[in-house]
Each structure stands twice: as C-alpha cells, then as structure tokens.
C-alpha positions, -999 to +999 in steps of 0.1 A: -055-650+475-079-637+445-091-606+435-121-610+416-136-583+392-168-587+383-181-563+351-221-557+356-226-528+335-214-513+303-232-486+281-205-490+255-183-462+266-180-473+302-180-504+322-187-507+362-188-532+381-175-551+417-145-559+434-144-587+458-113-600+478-118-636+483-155-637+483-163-598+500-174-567+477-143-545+485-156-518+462-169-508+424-149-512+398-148-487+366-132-492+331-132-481+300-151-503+273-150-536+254-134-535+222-120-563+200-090-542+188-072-529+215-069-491+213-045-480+238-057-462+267-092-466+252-100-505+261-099-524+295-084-556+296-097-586+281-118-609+307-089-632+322-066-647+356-033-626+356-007-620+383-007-594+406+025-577+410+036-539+425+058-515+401+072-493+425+093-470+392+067-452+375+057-415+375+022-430+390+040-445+418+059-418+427+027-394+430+010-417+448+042-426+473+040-385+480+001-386+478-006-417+509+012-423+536+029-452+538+024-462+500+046-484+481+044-487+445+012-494+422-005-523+428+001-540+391-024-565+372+003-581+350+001-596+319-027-585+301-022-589+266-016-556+245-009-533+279+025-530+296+011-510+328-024-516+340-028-505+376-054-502+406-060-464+409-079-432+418-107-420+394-144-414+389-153-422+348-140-440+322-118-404+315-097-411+339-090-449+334-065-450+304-072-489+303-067-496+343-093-503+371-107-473+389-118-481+428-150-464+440-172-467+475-202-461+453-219-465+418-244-446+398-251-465+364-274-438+354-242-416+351-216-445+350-194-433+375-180-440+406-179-423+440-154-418+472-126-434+449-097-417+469-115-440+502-121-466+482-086-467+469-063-470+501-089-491+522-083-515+492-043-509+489-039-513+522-054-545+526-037-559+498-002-543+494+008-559+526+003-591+516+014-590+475+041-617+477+016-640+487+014-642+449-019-624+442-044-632+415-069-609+396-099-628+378-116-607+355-153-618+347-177-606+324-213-605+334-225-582+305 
C-alpha cells in the first residue's frame, strides 16, 4: 500500500498540502519548508519513496500510547536523508513540525495551518497502523 503526500502550497516558511492512502485524500498535510541545506528541525524531507516503519521506543510514542487508546508506537517515514526520526503526528503550523508531517481535517493557506489535527491524526493511524507490516510506502511529491 502507498501513502502519497502531495505538497500544494508553500510561503517559504510553511508547506501544506494532501494526504491520500491509495488514491483517497485522507487528510492535509503540513511541514516546515524547502531548504537545500538541511537545518535540523527546520526542513521537511526531501521529495522521495521511503519505507514506512513504526518506532514504538521514543518519548513521542510513549505520550501518545498514554494519549490514544489503543496506540502503538509512531507511525515512522524511514529513511530520509539527514533525519533519524520523522513521524506522522499532532499539530497545527509549521512550529510544531520539527521536520515531520502534521495531519489536519482542514486547511487555511491564508494562515498556513491546519485544522482538527488530533481527528485527523487517529482516523489516519488507525487505518494504517493495523496494517504496517504490509510494508508501507510514503511518496512524497512536490507540486510547488
């Protein structure tokens, strides 16, 4: 199965854009911006294919085990160059991305942010984590 991220809009501090599973919009996506350097927790990850993996011994994971019933570990895009840990998770700007994907019901571009992300982000786990040793793909594509 694929994840598919597509990036639609960047204002050169923030990037949103949509998350599909297979070929349905799952959610919107939010990131931090381009840069050619990477500058850690200050760039999102380089348009690609990687593995999708779960990293269940993190202090992220263990909030979130506590935080959602029934939770298991991060949902882990793995290998992107220059970042160890790039998750799936919770948030509403580029502030709170630290270089991973944020998950949002909604979009406003005039503000770049995303909306309903806690919703957002367990309809999206949930439909996913059950199926991770499937062996899981994230394509990342750049529109903009």
């Amino acid at each position: 199965m694929k994840i598919t991220i597509k990036r639609l809009y960047n204002d050169g501090d923030t990037t949103i854009g949509a998350v599909y599973i297979q070929s349905h919009m799952i959610a919107f996506s939010c990131e931090d911006e381009p840069r050619e350097e990477k500058l850690v927790n200050e760039t999102r990850i380089p348009a690609g294919i990687y593995p999708l993996g779960v990293r269940k011994c993190s202090p992220m994971a263990k909030r979130y085990d506590a935080k959602f019933e029934d939770h298991d570990g991060m949902l882990w895009i793995q290998g992107v160059p220059g970042s160890e840990y790039v998750y799936f998770h919770v948030g509403n700007d580029e502030s709170d991305s630290s270089g991973c994907v944020l998950l949002g019901q909604s979009a406003n571009v005039a503000t770049m942010n995303i909306g309903s992300s806690v919703k957002a982000y367990e309809e999206f786990f949930y439909m996913v984590r059950p199926h991770i040793d499937e062996g899981w793909m994230v394509e990342v594509i750049d529109e903009v």
